[in-house]
N, C-alpha and C positions, 0 to 999 in steps of 0.2 A: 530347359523345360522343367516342369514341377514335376519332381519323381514321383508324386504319388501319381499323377497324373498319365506318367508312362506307364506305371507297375497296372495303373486300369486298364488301360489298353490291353496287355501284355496278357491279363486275366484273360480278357475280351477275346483275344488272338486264340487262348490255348484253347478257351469254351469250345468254339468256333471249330478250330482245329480235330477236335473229338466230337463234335456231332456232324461234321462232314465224312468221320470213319465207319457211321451208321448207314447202309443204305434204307435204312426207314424214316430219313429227311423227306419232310416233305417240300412241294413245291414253293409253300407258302413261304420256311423256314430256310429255304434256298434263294428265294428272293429278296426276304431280311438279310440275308450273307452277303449278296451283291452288294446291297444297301449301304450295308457297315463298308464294305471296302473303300467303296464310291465316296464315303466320307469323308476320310485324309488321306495323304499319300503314307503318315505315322501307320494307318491300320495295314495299308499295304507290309509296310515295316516288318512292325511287326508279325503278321501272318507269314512272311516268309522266313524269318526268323524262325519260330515254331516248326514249320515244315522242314524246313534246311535241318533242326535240328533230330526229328523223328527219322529225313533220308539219313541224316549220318549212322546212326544207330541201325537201320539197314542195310545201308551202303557205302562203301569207302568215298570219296568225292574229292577232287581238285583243291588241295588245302589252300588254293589261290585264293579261291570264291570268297568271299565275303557278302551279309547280307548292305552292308555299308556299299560297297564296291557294287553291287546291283543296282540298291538306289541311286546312287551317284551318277552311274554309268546309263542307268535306263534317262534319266534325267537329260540327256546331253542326247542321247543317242535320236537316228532314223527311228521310226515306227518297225520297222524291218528287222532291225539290229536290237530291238529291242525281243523279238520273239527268241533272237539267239542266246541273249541273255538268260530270260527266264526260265526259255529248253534244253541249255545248258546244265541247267540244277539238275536234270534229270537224266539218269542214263537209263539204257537199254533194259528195262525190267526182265530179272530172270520165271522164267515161268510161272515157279511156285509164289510168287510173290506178285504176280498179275493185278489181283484184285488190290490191294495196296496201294498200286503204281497209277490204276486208275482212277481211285480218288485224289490222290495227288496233285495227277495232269489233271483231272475238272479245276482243280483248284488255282494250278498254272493259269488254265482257261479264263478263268475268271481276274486273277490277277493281271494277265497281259491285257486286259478290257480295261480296268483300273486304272493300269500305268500307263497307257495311251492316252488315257481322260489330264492322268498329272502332268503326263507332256505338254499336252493341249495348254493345262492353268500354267506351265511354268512359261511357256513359249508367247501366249497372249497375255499372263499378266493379270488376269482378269476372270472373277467368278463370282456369283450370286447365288447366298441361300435365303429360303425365306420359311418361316417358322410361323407358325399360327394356333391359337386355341379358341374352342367354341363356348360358346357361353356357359358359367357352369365347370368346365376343364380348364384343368393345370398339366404342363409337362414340362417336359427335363430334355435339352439339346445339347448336343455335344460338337460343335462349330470343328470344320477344318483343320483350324490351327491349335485343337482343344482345349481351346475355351471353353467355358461350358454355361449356357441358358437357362434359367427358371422361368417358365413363364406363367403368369397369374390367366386368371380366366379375361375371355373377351381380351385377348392381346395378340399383336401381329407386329414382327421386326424382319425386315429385307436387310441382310449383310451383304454388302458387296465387299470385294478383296482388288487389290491391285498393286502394283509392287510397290509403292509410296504408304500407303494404309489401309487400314480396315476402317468400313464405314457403317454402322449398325444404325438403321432407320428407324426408330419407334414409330409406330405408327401410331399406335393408340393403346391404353392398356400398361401393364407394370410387369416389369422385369429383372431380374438378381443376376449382372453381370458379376462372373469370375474369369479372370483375362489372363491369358497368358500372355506375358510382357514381354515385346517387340522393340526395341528402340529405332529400329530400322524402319518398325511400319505400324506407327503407334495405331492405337485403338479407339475410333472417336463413337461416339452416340448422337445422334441428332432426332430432339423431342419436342414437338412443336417449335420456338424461337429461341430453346436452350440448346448449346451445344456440349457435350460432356468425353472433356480428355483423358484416356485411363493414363495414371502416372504409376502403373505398376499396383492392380487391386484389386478386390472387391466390392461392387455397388448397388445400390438399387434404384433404378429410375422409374418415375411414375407419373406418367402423361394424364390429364385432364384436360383435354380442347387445347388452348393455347398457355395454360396454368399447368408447371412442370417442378417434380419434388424429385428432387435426390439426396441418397441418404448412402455415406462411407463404412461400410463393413471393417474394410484392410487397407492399409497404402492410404494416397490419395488422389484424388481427380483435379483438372483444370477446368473450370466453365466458364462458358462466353454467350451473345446470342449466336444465335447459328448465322449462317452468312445471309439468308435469305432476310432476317429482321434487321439484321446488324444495319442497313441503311438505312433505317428510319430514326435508330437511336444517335443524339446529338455528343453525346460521351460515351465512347467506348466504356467498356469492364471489363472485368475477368477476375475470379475470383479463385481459389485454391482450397478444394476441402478437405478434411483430413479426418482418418479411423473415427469414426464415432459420431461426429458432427454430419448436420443434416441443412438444403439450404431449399429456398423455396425461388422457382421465375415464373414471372408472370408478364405477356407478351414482350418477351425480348428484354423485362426492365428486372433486377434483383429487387426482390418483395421480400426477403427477409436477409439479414446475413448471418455466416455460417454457424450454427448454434447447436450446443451438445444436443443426441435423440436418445431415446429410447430404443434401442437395439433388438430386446424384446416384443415391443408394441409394432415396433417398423416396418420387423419381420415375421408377423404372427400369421401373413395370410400364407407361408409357408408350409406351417400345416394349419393350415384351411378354418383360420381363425380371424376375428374382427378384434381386435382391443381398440379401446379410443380410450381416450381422459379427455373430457369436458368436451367433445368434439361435437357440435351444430348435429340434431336429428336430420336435418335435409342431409347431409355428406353420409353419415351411417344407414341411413334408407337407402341411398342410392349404391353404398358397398354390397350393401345384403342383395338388390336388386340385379348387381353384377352376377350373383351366383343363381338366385331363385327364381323358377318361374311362374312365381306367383308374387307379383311386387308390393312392396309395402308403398301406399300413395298418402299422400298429408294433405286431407282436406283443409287445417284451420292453418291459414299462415303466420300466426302465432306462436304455430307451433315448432317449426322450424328451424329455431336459434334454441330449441333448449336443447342445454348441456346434455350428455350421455355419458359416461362411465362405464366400461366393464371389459370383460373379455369374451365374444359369443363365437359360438361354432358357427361357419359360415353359410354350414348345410341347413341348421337348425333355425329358417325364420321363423317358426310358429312360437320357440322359447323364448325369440325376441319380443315378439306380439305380447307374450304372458309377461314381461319385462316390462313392456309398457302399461298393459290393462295396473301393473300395481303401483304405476305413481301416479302423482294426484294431479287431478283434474285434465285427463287422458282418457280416453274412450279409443276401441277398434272395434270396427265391423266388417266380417268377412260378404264379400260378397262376388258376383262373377266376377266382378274386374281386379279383384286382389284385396287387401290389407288395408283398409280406409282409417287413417288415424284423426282424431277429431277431438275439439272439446264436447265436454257431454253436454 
């Protein structure tokens, strides 16, 4: 796994670990805590790790234990045998140390909920997350196997897991895969009739209907159609993209091959930005309209294929409006129904 990627967690675990020492946690902040656990079996890991290491500095303890040997052991073991495990980390609190021992045990409590859940994923094989943003919002997911998710606004991706691979559904909407690389149980994306194989990376995929862009951060990917197009198309493909290069499909058929991008421009709605070079006003009205709710509509269809240049804030349609009122022969009129762009 990616150390930096542990040492997060590891952050995460200790945070966690100190504002569970607070009894002025609230309910709210207590069911965030469940949350993270339920996460990965790593958060489990982790948190017990931190706690094992605050009881040592308490209490002498079974220099048998390990937090390795727990997970391993709860992994294999009954549901039953498993409470033995976890209550084993705990002895007999002395008096004066009551209050200590029982934030601990809630925390056991909580844990042995967890590790019954990981039981469950290791025994079936099998688990689904699904991740979504509303119009307008962006957020940051941290997958099972800590990976990790950007998702742009108006985007929805169901991951299923199973012990062959991870399967990431694009639904609709753009996303910044970072993937922790599996060979056992590679990492696919399926976006409309493209199908996209991590080969160890980072990437960006971006669904439109059945027209799908992917663009290589790190590493490289393998793309095909996905299986459901794949028998329409009379020649198979597949193509290999690599660090930097960006390719475009469009139902099932490669519409461009793989060509150096903009890394910058690719990834600018990261922070919550539009750049384009020369990009069709129809595709940049309809970005901004992704975030605003107040949409920009193009009366003259003329107008449509003209070029746009810039870099705009994604919040900011009204800067864009003034963007346009200054080139020539462009007109906007505000009205109820939104941003009317027209010739004058």
């Amino acid at each position: 796994m990616n150390q930096s990627v542990r040492l997060a967690i590891s952050d995460e675990a200790s945070e966690w670990f100190v504002k569970n020492r607070d009894d002025s946690t609230t309910a709210r902040e207590r069911s965030a805590f469940a949350t993270w656990l339920r996460t990965s079996p790593l958060h489990v890991e982790e948190y017990l790790a931190i706690a094992s290491l605050a009881i040592e500095l308490q209490e002498s303890r079974d220099p048998a234990w390990s937090v390795e040997g727990v997970v391993a052991e709860a992994a294999a073991a009954e549901p039953i045998s498993v409470i033995r495990i976890v209550g084993g980390i705990i002895r007999e609190p002395a008096r004066s140390r009551v209050k200590f021992w029982r934030l601990v045990a809630a925390a056991a409590t909580i844990v042995l909920a967890t590790t019954a859940a990981f039981i469950l994923w290791t025994r079936e094989g099998a688990m689904t997350e699904r991740m979504a943003t509303r119009h307008g919002e962006q957020r940051i997911f941290r997958l099972s196997d800590s990976s990790v998710l950007h998702l742009d606004t108006d985007t929805e991706v169901v991951v299923r897991y199973d012990r062959k691979k991870r399967l990431a559904d694009l639904a609709h909407g753009r996303a910044m895969f970072e993937i922790v690389h599996d060979a056992a149980r590679p990492f696919v994306v399926a976006a409309g009739s493209a199908e996209v194989r991590d080969l160890g990376t980072s990437f960006e995929v971006y669904r439109r209907g059945e027209a799908t862009q992917v663009t290589v951060m790190s590493g490289e990917v393998s793309i095909a159609p996905s299986p459901s197009s794949a028998h329409g198309i009379r020649a198979p493909w597949s193509v290999r993209v690599h660090a930097g290069e960006q390719v475009q499909v469009s139902s099932g058929a490669l519409a461009s091959s793989p060509r150096l991008a903009d890394l910058q421009r690719s990834t600018a709605w990261l922070r919550r930005q539009i750049a384009v070079d020369r990009e069709p006003l129809a595709q940049v009205a309809a970005d901004f309209n992704r975030y605003s709710s107040v949409p920009i509509i193009i009366e003259t269809p003329a107008l449509r294929d003209l070029p746009i240049t810039g870099i705009f804030a994604a919040d900011d349609t009204e800067s864009f409006v003034a963007f346009l009122r200054s080139l020539d022969g462009v007109t906007v009129e505000v009205n109820s129904t939104g941003f009317d762009v027209r010739r004058p």
